[in-house]
N, C-alpha and C positions, 0 to 999 in steps of 0.2 A: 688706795694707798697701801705698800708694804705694810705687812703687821708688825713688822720689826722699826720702819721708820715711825708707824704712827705710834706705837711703842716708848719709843726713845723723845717723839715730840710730848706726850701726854706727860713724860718723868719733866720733861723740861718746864713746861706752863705750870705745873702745880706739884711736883715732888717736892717743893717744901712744905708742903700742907699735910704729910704723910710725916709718921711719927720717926725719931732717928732709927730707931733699928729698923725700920720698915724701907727706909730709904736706903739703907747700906745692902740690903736684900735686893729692891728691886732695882738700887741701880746696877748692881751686877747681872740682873736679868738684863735686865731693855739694853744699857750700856756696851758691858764685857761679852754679852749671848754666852753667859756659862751654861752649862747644865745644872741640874735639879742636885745632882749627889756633888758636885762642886761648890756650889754655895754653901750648900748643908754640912759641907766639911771646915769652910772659910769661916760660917756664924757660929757652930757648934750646934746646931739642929739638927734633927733629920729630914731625910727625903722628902716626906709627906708634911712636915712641919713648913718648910719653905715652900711647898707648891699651896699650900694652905693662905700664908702666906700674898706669896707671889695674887693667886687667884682673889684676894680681899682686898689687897694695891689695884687691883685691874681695875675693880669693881667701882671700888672709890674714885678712882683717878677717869674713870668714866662717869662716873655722876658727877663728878667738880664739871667735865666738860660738856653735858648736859644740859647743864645748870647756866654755865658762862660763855662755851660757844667760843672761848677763846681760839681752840686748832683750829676750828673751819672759816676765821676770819681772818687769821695769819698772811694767807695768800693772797688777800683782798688788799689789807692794810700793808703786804710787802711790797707787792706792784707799785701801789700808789706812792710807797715812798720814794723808790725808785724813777718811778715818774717826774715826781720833783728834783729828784737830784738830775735830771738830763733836762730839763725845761727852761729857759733865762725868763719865761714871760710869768710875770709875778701875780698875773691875774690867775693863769693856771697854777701856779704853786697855792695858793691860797684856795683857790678852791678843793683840788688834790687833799689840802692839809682838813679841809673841812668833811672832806669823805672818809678821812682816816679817824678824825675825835668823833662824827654822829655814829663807827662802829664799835669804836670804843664804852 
């Protein structure tokens, strides 16, 4: 996966669990793809302060997924849903629906 899309999914699944300044930082990283002297102009930090930053969001926002497996079950749980929605046989929707809550 792009590092910039897995990026922008990781700020999705758990950027609110990242404190508010931390979120207004790195969603201008993953997000806007500012640069390092960009943001640090936008917050009022410097260079190093936000890559500092930036690099402690990564970090965290990788053990929340880790931990929960949310990203890498997304694509499981998206298919499936989509499954259901093209399907009229309700035997199949219900079991589809059963694949999606035992990865939940």
């Amino acid at each position: 996966m792009d590092e910039k899309i897995r990026r922008g999914l990781l700020y999705d699944f758990y950027g609110d669990l990242l404190k508010e300044h931390q979120q207004e930082i790195y969603k201008e990283y993953a997000y806007e793809d500012l640069s390092l002297s960009e943001i640090a102009e936008e917050v009022g930090m410097s260079r190093q302060g936000v890559s500092d930053q930036i690099r402690r969001c990564s970090k965290t926002l990788e053990e929340y997924e880790s931990a929960l497996h949310l990203l890498e079950k997304f694509p499981r749980i998206r298919q499936a849903a989509e499954d259901i929605q093209k399907t009229r046989d309700m035997d199949v929707a219900h079991e589809l629906a059963k694949q999606i809550l035992a990865q939940l």
